[in-house]
N, C-alpha and C positions, 0 to 999 in steps of 0.2 A: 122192610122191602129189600130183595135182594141187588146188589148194586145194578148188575147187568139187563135185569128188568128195567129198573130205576132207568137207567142209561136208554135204553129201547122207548119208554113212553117219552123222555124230554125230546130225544133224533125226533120222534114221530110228530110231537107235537110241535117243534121250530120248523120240521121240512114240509110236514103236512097241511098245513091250514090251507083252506080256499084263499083264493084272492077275489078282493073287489074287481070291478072293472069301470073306469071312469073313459066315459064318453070321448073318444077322438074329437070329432063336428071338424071337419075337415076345412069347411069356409073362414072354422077362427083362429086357425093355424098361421104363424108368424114362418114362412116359408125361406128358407135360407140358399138353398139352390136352383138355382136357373139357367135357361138355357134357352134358343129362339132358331126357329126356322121358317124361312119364307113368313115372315109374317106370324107365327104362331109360336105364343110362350109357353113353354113348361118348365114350371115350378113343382118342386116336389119335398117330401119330407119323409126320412125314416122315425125308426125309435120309438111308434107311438103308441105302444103297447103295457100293459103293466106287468111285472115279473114276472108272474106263473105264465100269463101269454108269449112272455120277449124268449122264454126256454122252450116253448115248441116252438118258435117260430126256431133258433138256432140248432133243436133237434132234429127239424125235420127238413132244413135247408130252405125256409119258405122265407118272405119279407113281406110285411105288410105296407105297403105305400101310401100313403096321401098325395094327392096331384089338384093342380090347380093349371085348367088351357082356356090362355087365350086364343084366342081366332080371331084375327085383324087380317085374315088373307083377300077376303071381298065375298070369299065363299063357302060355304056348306060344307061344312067333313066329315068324312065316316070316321068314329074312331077304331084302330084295328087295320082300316083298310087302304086311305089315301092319306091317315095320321097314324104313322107307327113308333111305337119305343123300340129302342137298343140304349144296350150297355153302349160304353166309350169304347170298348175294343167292335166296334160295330157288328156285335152278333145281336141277332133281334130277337127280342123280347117274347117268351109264350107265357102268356097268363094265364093264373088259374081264374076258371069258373067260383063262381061264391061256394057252394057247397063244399069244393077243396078245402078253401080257403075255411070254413068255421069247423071242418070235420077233424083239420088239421090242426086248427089251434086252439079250439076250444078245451076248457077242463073237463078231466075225464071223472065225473062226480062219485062214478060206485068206486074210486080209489079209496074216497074216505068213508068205505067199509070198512077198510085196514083199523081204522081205531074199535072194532069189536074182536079185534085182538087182545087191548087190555081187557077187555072182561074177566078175566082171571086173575088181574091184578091185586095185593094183598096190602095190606100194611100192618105191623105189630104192634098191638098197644102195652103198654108197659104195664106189670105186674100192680098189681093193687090189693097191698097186705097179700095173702094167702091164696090169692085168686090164680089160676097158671095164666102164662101169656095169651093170647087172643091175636088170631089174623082176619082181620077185618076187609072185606072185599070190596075196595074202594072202587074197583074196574067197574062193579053194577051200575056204579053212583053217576059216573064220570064218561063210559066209553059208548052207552047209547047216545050220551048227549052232545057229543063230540061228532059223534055220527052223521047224527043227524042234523046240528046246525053247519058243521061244515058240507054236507052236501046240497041243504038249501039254499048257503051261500051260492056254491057255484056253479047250481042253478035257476039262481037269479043275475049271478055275472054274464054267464054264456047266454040268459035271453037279452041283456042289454048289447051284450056281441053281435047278436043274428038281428038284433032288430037294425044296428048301424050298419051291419053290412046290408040289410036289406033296403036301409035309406040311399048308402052314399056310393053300394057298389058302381064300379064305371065298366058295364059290358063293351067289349067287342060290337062294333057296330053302334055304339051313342051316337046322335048326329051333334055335330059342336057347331053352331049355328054362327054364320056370320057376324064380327060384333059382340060376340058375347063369353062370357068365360064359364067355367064348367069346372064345378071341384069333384074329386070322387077318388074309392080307396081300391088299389087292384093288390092283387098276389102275387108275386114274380118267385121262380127256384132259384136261389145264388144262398153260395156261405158267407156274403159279403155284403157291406153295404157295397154296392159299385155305384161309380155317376152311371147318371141316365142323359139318353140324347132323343131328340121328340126330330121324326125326319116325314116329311110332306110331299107327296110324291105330285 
């Protein structure tokens, strides 16, 4: 096998594999930042993404958040409307809608078409007595099956993705009920993690 082949299939196979994807579940999250206004707490959480997710997320300037609001104010709140986020430099918060949000950080599965590129792939078996050398097309053996478990992986990851965002998204306009608290995952654009500040109009 020529070295720079050789070289090509290992890159492809350490950078390319799917990734699993293991459940956020937002309510069992040990939440480390907090913050309170009039009465209502926001607690929130970066980071909870797995690899191949935390790199679109810092590719495409997105953040996926976990939140957790109480509401001890006495009364009824729209979230989005009379309960808003902002950064700490108080510029307010626009979040993305869910389908942003999975379009954007979802894996992108026909990438691991790329591995029917080895198909052409060779190896030389060594001479035996009288025989001439032999290139053996290991690519046939090796790069449909690479193919194709890696893109059923990661489309079995991105439906456990859309199924959490479809449990736990927190739309613009949730009502956060008196008394009660409310966990859920939004989208926010920043290249950063920044605090967040929860303000009650």
């Amino acid at each position: 096998m020529k070295p720079k082949t050789l070289f090509f299939a290992f890159a492809l196979f350490l950078t390319g594999c799917a990734a699993v994807y293991k459940p956020i579940i937002p309510t069992d999250i040990y939440y480390l930042s907090k913050i309170e206004d009039k009465s209502v707490t926001l607690e929130y959480e970066y980071s909870l993404l797995p690899r191949k997710y935390a790199k679109k997320e810092i590719k495409n300037n997105i953040r996926l958040v976990a939140l957790r609001i109480t509401n001890h104010s006495g009364q009824d709140l729209v979230f989005g409307e009379n309960v808003k986020l902002y950064f700490t430099n108080n510029t307010e918060i626009t979040m993305l809608d869910k389908d942003q949000i999975y379009s954007s950080l979802r894996q992108k599965s026909e990438f691991y078409l790329f591995y029917l590129l080895l198909l052409p792939l060779p190896i030389k078996a060594d001479n035996i007595g009288n025989q001439p050398t032999k290139s053996i097309p290991i690519g046939l053996g090796i790069a449909p099956g690479l193919a194709a478990g890696n893109i059923i992986l990661a489309r079995l990851a991105n439906s456990k993705f859309k199924k959490e965002l479809n449990q736990y998204y927190l739309p613009k306009g949730a009502i956060l009920k008196s008394n009660t608290t409310v966990y859920g995952l939004i989208g926010i654009r920043t290249k950063n993690y920044e605090g967040l500040l929860i303000k009650v109009d």
